[in-house]
C-alpha positions as CSV (number, residue, x, y, z in Angstrom):
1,X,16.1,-106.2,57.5
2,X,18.3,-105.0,60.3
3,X,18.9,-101.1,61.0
4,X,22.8,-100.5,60.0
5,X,24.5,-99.1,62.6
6,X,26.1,-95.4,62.2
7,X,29.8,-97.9,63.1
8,X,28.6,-100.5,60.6
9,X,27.9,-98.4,58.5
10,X,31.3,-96.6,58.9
11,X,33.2,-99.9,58.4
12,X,31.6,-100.7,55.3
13,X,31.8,-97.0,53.4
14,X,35.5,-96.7,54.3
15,X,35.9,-100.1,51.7
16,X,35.1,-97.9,49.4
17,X,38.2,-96.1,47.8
18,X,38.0,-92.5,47.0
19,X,40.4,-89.6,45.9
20,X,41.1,-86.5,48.5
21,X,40.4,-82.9,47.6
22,X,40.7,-79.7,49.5
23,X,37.5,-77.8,48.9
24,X,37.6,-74.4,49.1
25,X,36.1,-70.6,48.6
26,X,36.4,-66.8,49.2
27,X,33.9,-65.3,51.3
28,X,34.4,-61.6,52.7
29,X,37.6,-61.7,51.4
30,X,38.6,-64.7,54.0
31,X,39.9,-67.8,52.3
32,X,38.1,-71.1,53.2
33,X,39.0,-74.7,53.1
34,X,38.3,-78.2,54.2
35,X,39.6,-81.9,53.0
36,X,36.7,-83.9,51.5
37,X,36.4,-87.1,50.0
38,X,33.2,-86.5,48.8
39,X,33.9,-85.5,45.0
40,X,31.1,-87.0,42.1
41,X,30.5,-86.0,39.0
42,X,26.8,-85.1,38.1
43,X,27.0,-84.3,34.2
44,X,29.2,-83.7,31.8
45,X,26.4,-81.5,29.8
46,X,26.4,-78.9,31.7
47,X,29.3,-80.1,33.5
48,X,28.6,-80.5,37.2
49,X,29.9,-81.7,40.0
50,X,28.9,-82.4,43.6
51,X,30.8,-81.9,47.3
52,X,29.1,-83.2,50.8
53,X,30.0,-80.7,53.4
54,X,29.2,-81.3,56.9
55,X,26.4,-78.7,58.1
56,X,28.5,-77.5,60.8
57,X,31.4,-76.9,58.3
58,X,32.7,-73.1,58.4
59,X,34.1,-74.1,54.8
60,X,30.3,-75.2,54.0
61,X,28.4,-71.6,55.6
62,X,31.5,-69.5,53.5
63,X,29.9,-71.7,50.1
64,X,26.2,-71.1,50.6
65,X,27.3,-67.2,51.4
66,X,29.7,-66.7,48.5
67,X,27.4,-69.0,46.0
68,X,31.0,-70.6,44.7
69,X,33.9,-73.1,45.6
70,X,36.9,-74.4,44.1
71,X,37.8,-78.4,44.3
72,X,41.3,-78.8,44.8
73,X,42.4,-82.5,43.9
74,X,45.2,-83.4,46.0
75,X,47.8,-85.6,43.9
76,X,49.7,-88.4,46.0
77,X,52.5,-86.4,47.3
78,X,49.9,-83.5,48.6
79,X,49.2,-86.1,52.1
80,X,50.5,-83.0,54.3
81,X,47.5,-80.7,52.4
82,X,44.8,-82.8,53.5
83,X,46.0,-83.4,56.9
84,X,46.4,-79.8,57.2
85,X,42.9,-78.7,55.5
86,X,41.5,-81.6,57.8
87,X,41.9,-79.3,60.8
88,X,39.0,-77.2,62.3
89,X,40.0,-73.7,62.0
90,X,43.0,-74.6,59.4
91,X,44.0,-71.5,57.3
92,X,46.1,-70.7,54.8
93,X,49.2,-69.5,56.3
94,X,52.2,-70.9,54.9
95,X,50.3,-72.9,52.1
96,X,50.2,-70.8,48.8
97,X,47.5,-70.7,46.5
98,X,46.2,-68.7,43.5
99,X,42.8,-66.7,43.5
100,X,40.3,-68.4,40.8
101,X,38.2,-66.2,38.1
102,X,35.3,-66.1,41.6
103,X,38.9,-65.8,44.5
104,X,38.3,-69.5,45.4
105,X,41.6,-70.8,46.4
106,X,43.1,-72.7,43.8
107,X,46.1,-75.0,44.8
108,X,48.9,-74.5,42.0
109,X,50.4,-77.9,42.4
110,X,47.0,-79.6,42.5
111,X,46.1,-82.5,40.3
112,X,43.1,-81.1,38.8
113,X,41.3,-77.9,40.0
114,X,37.2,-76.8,39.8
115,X,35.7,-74.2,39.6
116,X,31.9,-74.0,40.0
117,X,29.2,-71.6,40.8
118,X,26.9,-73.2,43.4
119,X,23.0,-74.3,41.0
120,X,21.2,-76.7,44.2
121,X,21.6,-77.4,47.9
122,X,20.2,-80.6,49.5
123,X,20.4,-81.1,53.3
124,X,20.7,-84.6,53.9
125,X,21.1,-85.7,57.3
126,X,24.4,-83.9,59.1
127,X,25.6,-83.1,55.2
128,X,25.1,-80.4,52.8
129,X,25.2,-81.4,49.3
130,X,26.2,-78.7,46.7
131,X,26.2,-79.0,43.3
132,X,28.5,-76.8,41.4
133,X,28.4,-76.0,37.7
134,X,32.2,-76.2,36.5
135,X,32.9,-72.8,34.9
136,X,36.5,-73.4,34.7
137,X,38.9,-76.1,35.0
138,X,42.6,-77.6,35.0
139,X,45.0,-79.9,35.6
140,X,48.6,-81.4,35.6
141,X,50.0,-85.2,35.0
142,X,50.5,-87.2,37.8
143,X,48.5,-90.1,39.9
144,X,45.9,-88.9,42.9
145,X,46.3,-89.1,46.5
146,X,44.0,-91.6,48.0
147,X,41.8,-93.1,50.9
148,X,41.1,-96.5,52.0
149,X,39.2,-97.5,55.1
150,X,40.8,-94.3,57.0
151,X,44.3,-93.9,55.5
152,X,46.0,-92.2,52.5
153,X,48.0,-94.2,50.1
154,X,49.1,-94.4,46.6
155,X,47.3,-95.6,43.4
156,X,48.8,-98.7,42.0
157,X,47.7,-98.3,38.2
158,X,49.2,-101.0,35.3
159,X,48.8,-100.3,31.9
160,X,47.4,-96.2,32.5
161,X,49.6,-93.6,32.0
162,X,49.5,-90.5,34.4
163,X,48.2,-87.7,32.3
């Protein structure tokens, strides 16, 4: 078979719809966060999740230092959040949040928060994968922001209500 190409390859994953979270933790008492796309659920006994984080991530370093992380998912007015989050060196100025049980940002008009303790690590390539056992969790009614082939839009869903 031909080698896939890192563009191919690019191309093709980005048909692949996906919600957007902002991923986040407390480490030193700095808050972190970065926009990911890279949200799965692992288990629901224990309940656990996983994130991909890039290895050069400062978001990804403050996780494997604090040992936990909040997932933020962004509903479908929250575009400005993960633009914002999708910044190098984006902080929290002017966007409020609430302190989880661990100090993991929480975002109060997320969709659905997360709160894990990190259980495994597993570099793969120029990601980090984390699981996260969910220790707490949350959430509100209302449809998820999302991402197609590069670009946010809204969920059309018949027949499912939002909460």
């Amino acid at each position: 078979m031909p080698t896939v190409t890192s563009d191919e390859y690019r191309d093709l994953i980005g048909r692949f719809a996906s919600g957007v979270t902002v991923v986040t933790t407390l480490c030193d008492g700095i808050p972190y966060g970065t926009t990911a796309s890279s949200l799965t659920s692992v288990s629901l006994t224990p309940p656990l999740l996983l994130v991909c984080m890039n290895r050069s991530s400062a978001t990804g370093r403050a996780i494997a230092a604090s040992r936990h992380f909040a997932v933020n998912v962004l509903a479908e007015d929250q575009a400005e959040l993960s633009h914002h989050f999708a910044r190098q060196g984006s902080t929290f100025n002017d966007h409020p949040f609430l302190p989880g049980d661990r100090g993991a940002p929480v975002l109060p008009d997320a969709l659905a928060t997360f709160e894990c303790r990190v259980t495994d690590e597993v570099v793969a390539g120029t990601h980090v994968v984390i699981v996260g056992e969910v220790e707490r969790a949350g959430g509100r009614a209302g449809l998820p922001l999302a991402y197609f082939r590069g670009r946010f839009g809204r969920l059309s869903v018949n027949g499912i209500g939002t909460d």
